[in-house]
PyMOL Python script that loads the backbone (N, CA, C, O; Angstrom):
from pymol import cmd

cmd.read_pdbstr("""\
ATOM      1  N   UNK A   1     -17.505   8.063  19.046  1.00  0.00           N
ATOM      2  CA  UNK A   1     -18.746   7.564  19.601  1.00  0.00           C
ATOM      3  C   UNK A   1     -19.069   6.236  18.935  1.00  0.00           C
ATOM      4  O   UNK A   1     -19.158   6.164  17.710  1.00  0.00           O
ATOM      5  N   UNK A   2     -19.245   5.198  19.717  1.00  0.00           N
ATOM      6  CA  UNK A   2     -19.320   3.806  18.944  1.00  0.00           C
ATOM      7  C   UNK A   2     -20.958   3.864  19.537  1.00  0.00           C
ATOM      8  O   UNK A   2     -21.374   4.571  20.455  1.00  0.00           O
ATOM      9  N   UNK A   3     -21.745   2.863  18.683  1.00  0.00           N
ATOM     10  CA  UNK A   3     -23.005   2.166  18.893  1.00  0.00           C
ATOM     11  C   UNK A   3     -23.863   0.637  18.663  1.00  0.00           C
ATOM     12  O   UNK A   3     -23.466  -0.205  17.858  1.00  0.00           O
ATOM     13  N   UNK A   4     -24.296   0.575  18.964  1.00  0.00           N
ATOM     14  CA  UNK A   4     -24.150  -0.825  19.200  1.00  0.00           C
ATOM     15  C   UNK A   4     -23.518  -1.721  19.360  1.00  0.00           C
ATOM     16  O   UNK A   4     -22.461  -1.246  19.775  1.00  0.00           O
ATOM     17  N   UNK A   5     -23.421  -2.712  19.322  1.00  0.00           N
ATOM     18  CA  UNK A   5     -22.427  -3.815  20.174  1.00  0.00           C
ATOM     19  C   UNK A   5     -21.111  -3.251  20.709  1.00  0.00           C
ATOM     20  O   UNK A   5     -20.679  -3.527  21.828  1.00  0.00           O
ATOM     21  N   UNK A   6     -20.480  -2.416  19.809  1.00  0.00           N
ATOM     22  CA  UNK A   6     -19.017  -1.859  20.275  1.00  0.00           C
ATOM     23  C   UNK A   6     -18.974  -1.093  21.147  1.00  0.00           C
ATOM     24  O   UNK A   6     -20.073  -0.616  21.432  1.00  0.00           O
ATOM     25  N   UNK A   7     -17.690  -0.562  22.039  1.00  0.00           N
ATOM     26  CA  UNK A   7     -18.114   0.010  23.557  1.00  0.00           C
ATOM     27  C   UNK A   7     -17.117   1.328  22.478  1.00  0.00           C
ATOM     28  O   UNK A   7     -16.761   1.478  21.309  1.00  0.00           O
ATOM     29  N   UNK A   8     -17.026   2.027  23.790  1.00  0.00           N
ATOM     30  CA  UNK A   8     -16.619   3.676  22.881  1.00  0.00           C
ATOM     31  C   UNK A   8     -15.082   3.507  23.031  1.00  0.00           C
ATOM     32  O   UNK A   8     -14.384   2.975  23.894  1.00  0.00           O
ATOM     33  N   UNK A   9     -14.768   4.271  21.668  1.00  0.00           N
ATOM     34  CA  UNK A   9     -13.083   3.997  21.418  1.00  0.00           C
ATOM     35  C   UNK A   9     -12.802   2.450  20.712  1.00  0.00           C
ATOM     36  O   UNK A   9     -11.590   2.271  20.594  1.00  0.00           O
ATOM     37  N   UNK A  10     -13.548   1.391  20.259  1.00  0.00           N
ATOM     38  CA  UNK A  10     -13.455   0.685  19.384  1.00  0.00           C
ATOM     39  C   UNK A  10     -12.870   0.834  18.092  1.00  0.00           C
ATOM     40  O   UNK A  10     -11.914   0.187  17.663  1.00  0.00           O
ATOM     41  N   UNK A  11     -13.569   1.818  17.441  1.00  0.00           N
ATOM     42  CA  UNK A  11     -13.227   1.776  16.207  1.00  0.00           C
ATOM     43  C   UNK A  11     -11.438   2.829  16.067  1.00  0.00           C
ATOM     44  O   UNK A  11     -10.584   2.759  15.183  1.00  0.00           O
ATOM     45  N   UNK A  12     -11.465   3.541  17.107  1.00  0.00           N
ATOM     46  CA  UNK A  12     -10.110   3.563  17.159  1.00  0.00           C
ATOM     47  C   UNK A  12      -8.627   3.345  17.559  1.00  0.00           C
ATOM     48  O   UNK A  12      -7.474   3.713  17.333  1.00  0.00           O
ATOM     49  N   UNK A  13      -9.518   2.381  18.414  1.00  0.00           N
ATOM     50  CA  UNK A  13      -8.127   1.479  18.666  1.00  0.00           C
ATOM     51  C   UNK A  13      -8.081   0.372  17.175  1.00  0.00           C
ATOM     52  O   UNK A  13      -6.995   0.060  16.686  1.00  0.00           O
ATOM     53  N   UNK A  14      -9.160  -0.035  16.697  1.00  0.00           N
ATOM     54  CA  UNK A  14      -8.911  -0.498  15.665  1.00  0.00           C
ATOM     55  C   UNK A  14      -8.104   0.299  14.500  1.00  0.00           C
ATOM     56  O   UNK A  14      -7.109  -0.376  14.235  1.00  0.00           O
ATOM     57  N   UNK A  15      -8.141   1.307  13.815  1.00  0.00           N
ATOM     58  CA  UNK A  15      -7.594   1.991  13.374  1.00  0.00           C
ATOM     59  C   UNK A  15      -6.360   1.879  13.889  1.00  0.00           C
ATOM     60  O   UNK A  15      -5.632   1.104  13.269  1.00  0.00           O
ATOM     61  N   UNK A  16      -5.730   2.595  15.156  1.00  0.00           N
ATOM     62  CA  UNK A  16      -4.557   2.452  15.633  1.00  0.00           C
ATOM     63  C   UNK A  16      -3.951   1.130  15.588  1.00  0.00           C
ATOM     64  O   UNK A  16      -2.801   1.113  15.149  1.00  0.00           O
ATOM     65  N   UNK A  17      -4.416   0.110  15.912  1.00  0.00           N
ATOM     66  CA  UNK A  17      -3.480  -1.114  15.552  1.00  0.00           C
ATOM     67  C   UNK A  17      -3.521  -1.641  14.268  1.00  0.00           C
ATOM     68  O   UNK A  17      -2.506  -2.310  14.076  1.00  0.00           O
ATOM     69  N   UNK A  18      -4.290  -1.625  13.274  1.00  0.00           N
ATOM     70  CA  UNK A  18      -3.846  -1.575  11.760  1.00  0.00           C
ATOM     71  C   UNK A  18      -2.709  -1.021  11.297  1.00  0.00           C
ATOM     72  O   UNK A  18      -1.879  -1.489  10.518  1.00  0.00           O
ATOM     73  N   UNK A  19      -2.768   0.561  12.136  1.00  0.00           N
ATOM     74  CA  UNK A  19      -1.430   1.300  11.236  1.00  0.00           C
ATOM     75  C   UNK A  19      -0.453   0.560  12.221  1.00  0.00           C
ATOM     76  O   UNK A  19       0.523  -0.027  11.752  1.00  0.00           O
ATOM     77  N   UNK A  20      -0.650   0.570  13.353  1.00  0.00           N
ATOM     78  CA  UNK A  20       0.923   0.010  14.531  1.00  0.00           C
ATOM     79  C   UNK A  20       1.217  -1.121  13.293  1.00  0.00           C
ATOM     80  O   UNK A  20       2.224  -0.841  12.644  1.00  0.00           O
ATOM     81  N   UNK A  21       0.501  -2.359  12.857  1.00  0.00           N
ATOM     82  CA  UNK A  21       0.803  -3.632  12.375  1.00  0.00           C
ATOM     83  C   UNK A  21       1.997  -3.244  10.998  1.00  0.00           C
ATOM     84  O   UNK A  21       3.076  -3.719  10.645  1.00  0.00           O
ATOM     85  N   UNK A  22       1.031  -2.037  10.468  1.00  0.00           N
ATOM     86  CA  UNK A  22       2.174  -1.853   8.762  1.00  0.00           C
ATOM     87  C   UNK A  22       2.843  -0.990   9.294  1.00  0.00           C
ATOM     88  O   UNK A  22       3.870  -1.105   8.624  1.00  0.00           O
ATOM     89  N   UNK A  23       3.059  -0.146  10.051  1.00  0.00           N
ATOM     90  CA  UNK A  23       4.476   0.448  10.446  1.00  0.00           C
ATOM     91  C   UNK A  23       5.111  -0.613  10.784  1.00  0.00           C
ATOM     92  O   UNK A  23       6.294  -0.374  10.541  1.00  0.00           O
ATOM     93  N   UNK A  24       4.981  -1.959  11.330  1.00  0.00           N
ATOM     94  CA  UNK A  24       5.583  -2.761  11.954  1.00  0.00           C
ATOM     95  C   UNK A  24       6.451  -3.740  11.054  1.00  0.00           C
ATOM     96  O   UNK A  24       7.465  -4.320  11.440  1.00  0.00           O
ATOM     97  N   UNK A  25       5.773  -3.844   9.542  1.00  0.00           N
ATOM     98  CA  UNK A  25       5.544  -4.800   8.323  1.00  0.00           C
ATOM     99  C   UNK A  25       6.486  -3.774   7.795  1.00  0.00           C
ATOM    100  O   UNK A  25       7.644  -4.192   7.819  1.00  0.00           O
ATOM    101  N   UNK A  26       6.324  -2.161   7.168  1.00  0.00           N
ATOM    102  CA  UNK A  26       7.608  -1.577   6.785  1.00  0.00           C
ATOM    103  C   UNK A  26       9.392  -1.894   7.765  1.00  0.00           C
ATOM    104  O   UNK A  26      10.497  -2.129   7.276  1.00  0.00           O
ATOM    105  N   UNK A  27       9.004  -1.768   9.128  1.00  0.00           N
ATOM    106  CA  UNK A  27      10.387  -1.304   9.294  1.00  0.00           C
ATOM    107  C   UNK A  27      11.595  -2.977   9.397  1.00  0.00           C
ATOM    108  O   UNK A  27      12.801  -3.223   9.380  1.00  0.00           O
ATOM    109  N   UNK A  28       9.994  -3.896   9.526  1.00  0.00           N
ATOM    110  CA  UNK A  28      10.971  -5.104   8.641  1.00  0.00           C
ATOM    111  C   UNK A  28      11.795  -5.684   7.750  1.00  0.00           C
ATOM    112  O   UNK A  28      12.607  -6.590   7.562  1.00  0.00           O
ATOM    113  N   UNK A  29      11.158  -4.643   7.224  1.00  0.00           N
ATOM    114  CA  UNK A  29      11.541  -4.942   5.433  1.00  0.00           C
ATOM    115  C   UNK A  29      13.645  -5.035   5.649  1.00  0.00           C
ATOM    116  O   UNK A  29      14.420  -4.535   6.464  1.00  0.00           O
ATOM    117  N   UNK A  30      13.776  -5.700   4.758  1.00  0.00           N
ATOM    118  CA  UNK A  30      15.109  -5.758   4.548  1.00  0.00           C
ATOM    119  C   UNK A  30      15.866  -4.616   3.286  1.00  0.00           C
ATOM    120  O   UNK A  30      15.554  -4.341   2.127  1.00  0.00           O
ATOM    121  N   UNK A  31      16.783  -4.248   4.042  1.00  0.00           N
ATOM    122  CA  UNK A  31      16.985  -2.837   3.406  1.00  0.00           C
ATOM    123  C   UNK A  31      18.963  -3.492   3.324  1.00  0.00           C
ATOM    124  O   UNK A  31      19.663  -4.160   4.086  1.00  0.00           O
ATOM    125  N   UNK A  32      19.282  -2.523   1.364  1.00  0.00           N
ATOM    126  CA  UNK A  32      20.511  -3.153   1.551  1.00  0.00           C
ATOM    127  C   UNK A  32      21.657  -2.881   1.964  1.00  0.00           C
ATOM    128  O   UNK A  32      21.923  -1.711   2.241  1.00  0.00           O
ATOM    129  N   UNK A  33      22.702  -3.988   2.118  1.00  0.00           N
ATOM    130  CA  UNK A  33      23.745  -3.682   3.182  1.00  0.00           C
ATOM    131  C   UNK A  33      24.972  -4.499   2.055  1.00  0.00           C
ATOM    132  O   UNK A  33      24.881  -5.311   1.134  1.00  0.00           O
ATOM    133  N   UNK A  34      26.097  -3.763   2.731  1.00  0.00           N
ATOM    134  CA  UNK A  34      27.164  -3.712   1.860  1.00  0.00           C
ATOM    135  C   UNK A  34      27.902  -2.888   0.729  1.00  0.00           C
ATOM    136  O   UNK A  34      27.683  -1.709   1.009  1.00  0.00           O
ATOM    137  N   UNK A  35      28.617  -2.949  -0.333  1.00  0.00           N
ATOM    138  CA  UNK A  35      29.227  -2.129  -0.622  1.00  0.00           C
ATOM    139  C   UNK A  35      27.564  -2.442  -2.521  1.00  0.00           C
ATOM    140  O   UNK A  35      27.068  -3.444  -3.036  1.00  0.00           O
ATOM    141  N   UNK A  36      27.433  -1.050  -2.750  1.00  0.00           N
ATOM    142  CA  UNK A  36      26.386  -1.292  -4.030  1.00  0.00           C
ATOM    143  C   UNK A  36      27.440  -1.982  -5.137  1.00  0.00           C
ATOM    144  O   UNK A  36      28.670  -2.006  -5.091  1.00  0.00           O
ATOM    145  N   UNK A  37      26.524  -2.541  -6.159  1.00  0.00           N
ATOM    146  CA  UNK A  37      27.109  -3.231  -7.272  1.00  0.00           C
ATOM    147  C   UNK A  37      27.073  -1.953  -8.258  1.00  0.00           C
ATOM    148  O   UNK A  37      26.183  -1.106  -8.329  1.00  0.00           O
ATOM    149  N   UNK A  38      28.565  -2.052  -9.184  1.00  0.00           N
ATOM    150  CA  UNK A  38      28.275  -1.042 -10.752  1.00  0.00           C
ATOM    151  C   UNK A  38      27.248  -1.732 -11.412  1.00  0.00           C
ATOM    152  O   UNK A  38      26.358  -0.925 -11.679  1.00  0.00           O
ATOM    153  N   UNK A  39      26.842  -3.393 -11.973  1.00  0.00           N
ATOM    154  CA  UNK A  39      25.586  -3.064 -12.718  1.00  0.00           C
ATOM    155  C   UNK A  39      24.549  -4.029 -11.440  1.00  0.00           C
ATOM    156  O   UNK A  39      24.644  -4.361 -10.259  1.00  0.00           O
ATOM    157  N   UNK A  40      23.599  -4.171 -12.563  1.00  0.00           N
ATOM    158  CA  UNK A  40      22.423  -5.001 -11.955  1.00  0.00           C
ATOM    159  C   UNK A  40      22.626  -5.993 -11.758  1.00  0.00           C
ATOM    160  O   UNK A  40      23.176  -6.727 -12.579  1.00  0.00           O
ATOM    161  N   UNK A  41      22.237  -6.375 -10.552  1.00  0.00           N
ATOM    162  CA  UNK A  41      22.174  -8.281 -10.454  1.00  0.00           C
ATOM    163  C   UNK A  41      21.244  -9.054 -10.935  1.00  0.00           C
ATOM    164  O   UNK A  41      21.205 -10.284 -10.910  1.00  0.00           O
ATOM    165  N   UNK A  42      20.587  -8.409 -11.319  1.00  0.00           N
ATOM    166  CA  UNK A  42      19.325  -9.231 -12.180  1.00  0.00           C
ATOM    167  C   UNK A  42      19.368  -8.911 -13.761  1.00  0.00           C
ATOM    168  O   UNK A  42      19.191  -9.909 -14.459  1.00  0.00           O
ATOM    169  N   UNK A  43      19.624  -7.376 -14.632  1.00  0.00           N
ATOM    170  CA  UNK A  43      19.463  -7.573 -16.313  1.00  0.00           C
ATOM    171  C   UNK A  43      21.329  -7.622 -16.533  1.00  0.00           C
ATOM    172  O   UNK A  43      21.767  -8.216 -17.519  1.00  0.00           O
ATOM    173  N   UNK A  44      22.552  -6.787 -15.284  1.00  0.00           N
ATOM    174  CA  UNK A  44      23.415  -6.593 -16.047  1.00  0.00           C
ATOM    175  C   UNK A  44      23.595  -5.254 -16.765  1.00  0.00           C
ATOM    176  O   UNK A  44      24.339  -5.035 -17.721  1.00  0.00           O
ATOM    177  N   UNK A  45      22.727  -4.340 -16.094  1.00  0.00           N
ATOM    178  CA  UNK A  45      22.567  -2.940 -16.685  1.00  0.00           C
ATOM    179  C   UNK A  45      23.156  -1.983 -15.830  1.00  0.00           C
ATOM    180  O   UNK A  45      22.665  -1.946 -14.702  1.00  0.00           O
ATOM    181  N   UNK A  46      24.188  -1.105 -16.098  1.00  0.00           N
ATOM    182  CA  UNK A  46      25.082  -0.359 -14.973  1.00  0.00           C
ATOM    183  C   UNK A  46      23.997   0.362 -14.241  1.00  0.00           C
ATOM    184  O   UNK A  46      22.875   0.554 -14.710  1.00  0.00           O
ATOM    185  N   UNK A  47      24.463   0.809 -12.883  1.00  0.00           N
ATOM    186  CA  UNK A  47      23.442   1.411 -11.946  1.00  0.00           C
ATOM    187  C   UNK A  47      23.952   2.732 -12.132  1.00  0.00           C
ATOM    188  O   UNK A  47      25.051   3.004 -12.617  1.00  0.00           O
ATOM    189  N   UNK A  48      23.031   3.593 -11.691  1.00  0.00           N
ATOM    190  CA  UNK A  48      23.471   5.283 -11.879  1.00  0.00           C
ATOM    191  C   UNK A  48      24.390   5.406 -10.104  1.00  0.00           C
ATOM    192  O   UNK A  48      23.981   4.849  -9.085  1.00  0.00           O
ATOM    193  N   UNK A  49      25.675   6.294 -10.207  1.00  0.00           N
ATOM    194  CA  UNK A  49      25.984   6.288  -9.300  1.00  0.00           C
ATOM    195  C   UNK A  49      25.727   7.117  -8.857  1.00  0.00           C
ATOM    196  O   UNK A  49      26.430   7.201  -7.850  1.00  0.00           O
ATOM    197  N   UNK A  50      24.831   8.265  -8.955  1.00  0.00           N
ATOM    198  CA  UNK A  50      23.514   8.489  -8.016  1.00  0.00           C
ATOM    199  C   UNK A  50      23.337   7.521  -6.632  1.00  0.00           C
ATOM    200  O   UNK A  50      23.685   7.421  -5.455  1.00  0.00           O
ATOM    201  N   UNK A  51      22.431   6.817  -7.821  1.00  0.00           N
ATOM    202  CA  UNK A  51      21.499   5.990  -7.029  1.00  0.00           C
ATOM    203  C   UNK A  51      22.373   5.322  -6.397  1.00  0.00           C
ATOM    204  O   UNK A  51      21.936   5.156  -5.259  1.00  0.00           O
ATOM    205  N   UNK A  52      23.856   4.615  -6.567  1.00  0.00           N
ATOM    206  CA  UNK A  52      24.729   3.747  -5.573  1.00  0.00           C
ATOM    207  C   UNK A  52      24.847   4.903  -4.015  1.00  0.00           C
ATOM    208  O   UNK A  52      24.677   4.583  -2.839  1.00  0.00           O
ATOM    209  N   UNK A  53      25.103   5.909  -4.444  1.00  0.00           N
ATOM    210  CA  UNK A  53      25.792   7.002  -3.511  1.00  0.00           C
ATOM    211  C   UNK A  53      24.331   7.303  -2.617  1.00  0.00           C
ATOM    212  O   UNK A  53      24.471   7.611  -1.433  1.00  0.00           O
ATOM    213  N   UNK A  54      23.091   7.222  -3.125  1.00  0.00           N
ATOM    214  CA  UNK A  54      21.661   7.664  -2.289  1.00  0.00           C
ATOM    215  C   UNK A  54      21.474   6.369  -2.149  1.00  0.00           C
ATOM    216  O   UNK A  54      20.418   6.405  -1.517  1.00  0.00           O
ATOM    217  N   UNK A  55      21.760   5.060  -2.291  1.00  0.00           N
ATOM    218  CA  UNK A  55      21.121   4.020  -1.565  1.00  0.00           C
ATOM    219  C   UNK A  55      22.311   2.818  -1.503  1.00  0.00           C
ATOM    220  O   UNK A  55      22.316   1.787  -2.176  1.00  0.00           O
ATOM    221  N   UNK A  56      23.585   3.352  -0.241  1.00  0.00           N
ATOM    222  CA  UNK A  56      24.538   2.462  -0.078  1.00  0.00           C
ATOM    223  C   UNK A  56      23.720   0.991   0.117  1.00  0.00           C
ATOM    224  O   UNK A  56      22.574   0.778   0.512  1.00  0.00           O
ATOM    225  N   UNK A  57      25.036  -0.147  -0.428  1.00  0.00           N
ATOM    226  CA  UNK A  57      24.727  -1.289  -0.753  1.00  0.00           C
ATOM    227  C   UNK A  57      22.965  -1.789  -2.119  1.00  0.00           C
ATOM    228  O   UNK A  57      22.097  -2.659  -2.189  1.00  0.00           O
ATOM    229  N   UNK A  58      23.313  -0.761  -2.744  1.00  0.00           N
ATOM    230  CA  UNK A  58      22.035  -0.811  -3.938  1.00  0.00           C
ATOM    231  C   UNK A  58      22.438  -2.301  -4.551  1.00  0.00           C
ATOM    232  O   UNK A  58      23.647  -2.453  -4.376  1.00  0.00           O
ATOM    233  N   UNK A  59      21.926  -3.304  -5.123  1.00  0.00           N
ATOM    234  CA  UNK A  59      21.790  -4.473  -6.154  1.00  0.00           C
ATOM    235  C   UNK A  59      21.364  -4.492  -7.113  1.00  0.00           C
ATOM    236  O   UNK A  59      21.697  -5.295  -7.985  1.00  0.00           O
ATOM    237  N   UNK A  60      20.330  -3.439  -7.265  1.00  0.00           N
ATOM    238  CA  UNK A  60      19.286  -3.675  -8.434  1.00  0.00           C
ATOM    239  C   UNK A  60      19.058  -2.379  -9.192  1.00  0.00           C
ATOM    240  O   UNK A  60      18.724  -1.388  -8.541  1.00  0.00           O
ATOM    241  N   UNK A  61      19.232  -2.281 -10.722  1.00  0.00           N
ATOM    242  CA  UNK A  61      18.613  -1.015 -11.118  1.00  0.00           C
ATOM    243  C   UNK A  61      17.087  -0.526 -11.420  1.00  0.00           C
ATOM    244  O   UNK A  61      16.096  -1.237 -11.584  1.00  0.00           O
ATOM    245  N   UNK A  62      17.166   0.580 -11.438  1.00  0.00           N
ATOM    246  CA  UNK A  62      15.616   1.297 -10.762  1.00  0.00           C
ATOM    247  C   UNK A  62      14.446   0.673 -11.385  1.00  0.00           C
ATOM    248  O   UNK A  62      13.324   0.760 -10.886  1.00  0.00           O
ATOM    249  N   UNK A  63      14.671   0.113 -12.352  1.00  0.00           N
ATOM    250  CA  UNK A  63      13.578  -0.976 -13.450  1.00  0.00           C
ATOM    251  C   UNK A  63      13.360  -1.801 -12.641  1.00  0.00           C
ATOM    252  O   UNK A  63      12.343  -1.847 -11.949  1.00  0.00           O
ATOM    253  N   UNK A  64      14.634  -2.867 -12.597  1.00  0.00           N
ATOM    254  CA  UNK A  64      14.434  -4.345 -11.958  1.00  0.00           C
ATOM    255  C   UNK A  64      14.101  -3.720 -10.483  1.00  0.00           C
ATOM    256  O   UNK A  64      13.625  -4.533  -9.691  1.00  0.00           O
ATOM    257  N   UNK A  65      14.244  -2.697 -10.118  1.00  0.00           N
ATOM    258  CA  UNK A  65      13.569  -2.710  -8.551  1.00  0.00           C
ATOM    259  C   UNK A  65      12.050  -2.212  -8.282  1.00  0.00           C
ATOM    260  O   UNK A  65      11.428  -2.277  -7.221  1.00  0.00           O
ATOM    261  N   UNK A  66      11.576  -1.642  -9.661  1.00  0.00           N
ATOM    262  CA  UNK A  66      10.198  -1.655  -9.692  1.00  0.00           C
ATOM    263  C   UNK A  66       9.487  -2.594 -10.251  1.00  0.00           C
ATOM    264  O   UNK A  66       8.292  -2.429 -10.495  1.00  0.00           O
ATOM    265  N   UNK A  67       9.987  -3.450 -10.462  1.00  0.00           N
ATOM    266  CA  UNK A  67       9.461  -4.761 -11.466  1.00  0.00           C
ATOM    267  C   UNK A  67       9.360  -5.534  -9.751  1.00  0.00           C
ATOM    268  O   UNK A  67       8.317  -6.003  -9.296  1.00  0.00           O
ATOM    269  N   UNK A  68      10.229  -5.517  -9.272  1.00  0.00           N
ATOM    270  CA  UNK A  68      10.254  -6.377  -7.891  1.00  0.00           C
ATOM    271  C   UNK A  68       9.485  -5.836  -6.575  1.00  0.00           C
ATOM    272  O   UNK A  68       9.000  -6.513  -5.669  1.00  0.00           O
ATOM    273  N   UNK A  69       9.511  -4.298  -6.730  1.00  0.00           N
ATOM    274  CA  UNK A  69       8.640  -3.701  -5.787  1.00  0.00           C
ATOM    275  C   UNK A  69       6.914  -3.739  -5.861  1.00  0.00           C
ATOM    276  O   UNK A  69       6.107  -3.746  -4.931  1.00  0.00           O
ATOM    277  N   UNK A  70       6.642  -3.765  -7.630  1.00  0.00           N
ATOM    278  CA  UNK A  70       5.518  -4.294  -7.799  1.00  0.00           C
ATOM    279  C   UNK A  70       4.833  -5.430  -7.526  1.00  0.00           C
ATOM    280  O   UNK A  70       3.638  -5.440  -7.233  1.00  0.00           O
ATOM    281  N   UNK A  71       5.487  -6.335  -7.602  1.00  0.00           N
ATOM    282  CA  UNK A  71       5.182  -7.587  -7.540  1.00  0.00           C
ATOM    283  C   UNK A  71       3.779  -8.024  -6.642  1.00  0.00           C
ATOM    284  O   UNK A  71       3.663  -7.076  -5.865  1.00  0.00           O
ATOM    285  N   UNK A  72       3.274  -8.456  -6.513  1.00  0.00           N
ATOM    286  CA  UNK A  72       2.062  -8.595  -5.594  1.00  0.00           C
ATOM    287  C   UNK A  72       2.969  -9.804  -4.522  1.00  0.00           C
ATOM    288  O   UNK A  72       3.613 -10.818  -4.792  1.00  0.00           O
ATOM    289  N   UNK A  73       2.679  -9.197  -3.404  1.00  0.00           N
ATOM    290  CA  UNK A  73       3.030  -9.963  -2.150  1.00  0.00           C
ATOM    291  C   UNK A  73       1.602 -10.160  -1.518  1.00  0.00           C
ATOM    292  O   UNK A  73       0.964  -9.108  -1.474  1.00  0.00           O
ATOM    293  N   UNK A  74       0.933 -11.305  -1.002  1.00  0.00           N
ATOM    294  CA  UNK A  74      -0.151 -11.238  -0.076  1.00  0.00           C
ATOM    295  C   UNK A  74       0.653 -11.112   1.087  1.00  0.00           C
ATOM    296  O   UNK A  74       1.858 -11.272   1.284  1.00  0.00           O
ATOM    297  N   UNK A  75      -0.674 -10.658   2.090  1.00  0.00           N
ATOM    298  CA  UNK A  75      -0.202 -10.842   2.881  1.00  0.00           C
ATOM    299  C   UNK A  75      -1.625 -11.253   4.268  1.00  0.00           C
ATOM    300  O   UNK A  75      -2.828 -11.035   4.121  1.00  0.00           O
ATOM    301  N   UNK A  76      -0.990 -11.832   5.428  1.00  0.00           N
ATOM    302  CA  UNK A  76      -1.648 -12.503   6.189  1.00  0.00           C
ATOM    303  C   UNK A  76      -2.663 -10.955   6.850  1.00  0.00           C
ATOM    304  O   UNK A  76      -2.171 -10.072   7.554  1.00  0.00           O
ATOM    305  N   UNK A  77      -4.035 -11.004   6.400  1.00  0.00           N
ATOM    306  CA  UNK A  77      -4.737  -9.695   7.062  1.00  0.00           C
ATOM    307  C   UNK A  77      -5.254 -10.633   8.349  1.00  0.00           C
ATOM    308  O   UNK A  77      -5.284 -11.844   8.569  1.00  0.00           O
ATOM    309  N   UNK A  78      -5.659  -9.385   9.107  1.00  0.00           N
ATOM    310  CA  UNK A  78      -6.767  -9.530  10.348  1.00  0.00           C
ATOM    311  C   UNK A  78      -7.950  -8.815  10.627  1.00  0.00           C
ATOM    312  O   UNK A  78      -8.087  -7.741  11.214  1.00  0.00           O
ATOM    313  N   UNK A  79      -8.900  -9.673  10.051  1.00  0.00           N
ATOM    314  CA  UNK A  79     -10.214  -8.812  10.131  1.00  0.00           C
ATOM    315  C   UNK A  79     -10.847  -8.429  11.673  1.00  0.00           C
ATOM    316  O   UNK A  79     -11.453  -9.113  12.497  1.00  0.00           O
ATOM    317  N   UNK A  80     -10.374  -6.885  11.658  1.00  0.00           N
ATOM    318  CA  UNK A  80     -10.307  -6.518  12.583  1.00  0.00           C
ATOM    319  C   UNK A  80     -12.228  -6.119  12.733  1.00  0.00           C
ATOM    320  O   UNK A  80     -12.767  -6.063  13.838  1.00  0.00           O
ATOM    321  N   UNK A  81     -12.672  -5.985  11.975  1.00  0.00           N
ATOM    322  CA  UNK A  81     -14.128  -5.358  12.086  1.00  0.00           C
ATOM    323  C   UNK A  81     -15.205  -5.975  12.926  1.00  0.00           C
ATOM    324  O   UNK A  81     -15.954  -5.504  13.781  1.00  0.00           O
ATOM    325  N   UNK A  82     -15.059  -7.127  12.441  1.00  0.00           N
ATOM    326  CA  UNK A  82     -15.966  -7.832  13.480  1.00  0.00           C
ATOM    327  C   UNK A  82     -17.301  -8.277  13.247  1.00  0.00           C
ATOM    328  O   UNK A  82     -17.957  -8.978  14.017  1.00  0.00           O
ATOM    329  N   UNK A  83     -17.777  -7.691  11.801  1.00  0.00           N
ATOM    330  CA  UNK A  83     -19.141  -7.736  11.513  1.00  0.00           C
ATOM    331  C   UNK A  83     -19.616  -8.651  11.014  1.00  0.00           C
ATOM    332  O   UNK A  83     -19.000  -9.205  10.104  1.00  0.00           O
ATOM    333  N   UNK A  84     -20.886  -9.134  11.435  1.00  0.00           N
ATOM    334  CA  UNK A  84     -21.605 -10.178  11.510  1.00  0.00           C
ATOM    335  C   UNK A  84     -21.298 -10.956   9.928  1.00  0.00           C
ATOM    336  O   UNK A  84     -21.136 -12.168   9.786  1.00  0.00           O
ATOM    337  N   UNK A  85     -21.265  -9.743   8.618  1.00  0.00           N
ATOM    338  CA  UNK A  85     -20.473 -10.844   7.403  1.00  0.00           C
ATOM    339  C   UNK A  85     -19.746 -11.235   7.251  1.00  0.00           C
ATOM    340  O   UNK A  85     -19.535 -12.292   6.657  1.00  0.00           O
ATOM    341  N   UNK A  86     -18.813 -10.274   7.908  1.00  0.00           N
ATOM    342  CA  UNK A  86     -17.309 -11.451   7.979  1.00  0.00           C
ATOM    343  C   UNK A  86     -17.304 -12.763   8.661  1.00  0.00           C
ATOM    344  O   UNK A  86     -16.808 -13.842   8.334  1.00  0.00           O
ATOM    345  N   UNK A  87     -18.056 -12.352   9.803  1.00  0.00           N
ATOM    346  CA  UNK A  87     -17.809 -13.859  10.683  1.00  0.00           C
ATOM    347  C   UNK A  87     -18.939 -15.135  10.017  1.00  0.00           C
ATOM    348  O   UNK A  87     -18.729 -16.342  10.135  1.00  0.00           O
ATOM    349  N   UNK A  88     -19.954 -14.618   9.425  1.00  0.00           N
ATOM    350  CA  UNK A  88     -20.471 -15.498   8.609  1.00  0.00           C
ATOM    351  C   UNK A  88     -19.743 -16.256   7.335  1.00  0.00           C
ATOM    352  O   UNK A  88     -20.042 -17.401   6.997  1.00  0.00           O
ATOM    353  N   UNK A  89     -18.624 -15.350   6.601  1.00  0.00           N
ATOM    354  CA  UNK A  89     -17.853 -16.190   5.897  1.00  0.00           C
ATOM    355  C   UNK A  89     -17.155 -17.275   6.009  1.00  0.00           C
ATOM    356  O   UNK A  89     -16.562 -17.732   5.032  1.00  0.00           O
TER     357      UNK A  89
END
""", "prot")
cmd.dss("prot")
cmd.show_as("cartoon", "prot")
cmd.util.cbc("prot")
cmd.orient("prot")
């Protein structure tokens, strides 16, 4: 049930195209390809062959890939809301 200015089903099509956008932003992502490396390409530290055998074409060991997965990426949002403070900003 939407009210005022918004007509009904607003706020969930908004919802729904937020998640459509980052499902869209995950299945981009570049995922690796090729044969995995024995160590790291970044410290030089052997990889567990585990992890080569659960993530063919691996590069990085599980450190340097949380050091890199952390990383802060921005990213381009869309203020989907609409409300009078945002658009005043």
């Amino acid at each position: 049930m939407a009210g005022g200015w918004s007509r009904d089903g607003a706020v969930s099509e908004q919802i729904e195209a937020s998640i459509s956008d980052e499902l869209q932003r995950l299945r981009s992502r570049r995922v690796p390809q090729g044969e995995s490396l024995m160590e790291c390409a970044e410290c030089g530290e052997e990889i567990p062959e585990k992890r080569r055998v659960a993530i063919p074409g691996v590069k990085l060991c599980i450190d340097c890939q949380q050091d890199r997965d952390g990383a802060f990426k921005a990213r381009g949002g869309i203020n989907r809301r609409g409300s009078k403070d945002s658009q005043l900003k």
